[in-house]
C-alpha positions in Angstrom: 108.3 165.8 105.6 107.0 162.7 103.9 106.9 160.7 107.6 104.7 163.3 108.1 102.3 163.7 105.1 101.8 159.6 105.6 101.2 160.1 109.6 98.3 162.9 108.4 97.1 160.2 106.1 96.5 157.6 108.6 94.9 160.0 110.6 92.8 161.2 108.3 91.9 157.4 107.2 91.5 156.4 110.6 89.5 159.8 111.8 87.5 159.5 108.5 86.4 155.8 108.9 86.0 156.1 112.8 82.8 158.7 111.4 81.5 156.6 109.4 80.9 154.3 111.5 79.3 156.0 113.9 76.7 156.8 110.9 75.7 153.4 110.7 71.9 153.8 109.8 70.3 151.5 113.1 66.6 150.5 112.1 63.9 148.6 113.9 62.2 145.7 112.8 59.1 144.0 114.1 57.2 141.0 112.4 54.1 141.6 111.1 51.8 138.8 112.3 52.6 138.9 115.7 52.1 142.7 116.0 48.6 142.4 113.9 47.5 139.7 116.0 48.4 141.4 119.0 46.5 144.5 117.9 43.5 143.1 117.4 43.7 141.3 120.8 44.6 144.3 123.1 42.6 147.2 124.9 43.1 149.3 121.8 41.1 147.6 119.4 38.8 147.0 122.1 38.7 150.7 122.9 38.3 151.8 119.1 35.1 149.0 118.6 33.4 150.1 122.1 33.6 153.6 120.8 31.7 152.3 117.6 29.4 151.0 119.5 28.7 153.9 121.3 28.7 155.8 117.8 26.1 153.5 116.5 23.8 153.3 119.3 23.8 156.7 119.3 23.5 156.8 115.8 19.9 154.4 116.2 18.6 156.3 119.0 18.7 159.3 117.2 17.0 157.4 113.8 19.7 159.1 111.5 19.7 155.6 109.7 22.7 156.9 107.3 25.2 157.2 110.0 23.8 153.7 111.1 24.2 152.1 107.9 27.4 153.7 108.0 29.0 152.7 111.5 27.0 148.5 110.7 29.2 148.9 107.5 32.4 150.4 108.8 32.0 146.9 111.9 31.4 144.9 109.4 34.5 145.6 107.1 37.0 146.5 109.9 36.6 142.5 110.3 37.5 141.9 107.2 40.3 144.0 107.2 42.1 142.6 110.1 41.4 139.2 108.0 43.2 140.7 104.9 45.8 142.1 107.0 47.2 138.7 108.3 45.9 136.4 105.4 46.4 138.6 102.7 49.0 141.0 103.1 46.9 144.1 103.5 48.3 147.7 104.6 48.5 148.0 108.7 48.4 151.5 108.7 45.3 151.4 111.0 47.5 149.4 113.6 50.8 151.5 112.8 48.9 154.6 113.5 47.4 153.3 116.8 51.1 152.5 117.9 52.6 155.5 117.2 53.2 156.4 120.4 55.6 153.1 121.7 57.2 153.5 118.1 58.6 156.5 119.1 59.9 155.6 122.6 61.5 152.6 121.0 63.1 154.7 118.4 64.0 157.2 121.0 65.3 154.8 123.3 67.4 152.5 120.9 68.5 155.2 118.7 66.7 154.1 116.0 66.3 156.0 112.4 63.0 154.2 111.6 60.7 150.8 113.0 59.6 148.7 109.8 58.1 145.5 109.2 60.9 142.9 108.8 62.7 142.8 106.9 63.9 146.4 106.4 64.3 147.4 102.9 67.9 149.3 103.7 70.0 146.1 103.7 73.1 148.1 105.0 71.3 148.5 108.0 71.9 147.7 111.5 68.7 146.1 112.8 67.2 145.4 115.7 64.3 143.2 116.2 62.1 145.4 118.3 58.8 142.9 118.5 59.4 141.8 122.1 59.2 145.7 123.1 55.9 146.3 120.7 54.4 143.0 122.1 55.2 144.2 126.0 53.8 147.6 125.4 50.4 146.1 123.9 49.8 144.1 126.5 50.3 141.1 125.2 49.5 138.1 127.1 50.5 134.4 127.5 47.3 133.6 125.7 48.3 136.2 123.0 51.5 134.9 122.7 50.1 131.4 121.8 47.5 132.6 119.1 50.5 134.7 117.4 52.7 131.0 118.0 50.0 128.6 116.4 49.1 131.0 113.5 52.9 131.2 112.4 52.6 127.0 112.7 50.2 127.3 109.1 
């Protein structure tokens, strides 16, 4: 009887930790500077300031000169923004909103709880760097790839 108790001890040692690792918490990470600086260099951000444009030519033609100052003001601190965001720290939710959609598939794809900036705040963790696939699904070119390179040089 008490071979037996011990054998349904193990088991229940080895079936309990055999769980537990299987709920290993598995988060992405991507660095920040090269994701930023791809952002601003790929057909999103273009997309989002010819649609200003549009906005504000519109805007002119049609003499509402609020909406105007409005859209002149709005170009004129998105600059600034993207500045703060790689010089300064500033929130990314602007770019993290506009890459919602290959955050997902990543997560989907690698099984992935969450996709943070690096490095993730859970340190027990598993991560997995997921730049490379961000990167690839903005487009990023060899020319992007050497801006992100000789910024991270400073």
């Amino acid at each position: 009887m008490k071979r037996v108790m011990n054998l349904l001890l193990v088991a229940a040692i080895v079936w309990g930790a055999r769980g537990a690792a299987a709920e290993v918490n598995r988060v992405g990470t991507f660095d920040r500077v090269s994701i930023v600086v791809a952002y601003y260099r790929s057909s999103l951000w273009d997309d989002a300031v010819r649609k200003m444009h549009v906005e504000l030519a519109k805007a002119k033609k049609a003499k509402d000169m609020e909406r105007t100052r409005e859209l002149t003001s709005l170009e004129k601190s998105s600059r600034v923004w993207a500045h703060n965001q790689l010089e300064k720290g500033e929130s990314i939710r602007n770019v993290l909103e506009a890459l919602k959609p290959a955050v997902e598939k990543v997560k989907k794809d690698d099984n992935l709880s969450d996709i943070v900036v690096a490095p993730a705040a859970d340190s027990k963790a598993e991560t997995v760097d997921v730049t490379e696939k961000l990167l690839t699904w903005l487009k990023a070119d060899d020319d992007t790839r050497k801006v992100i390179a000789d910024y991270k040089k400073k």
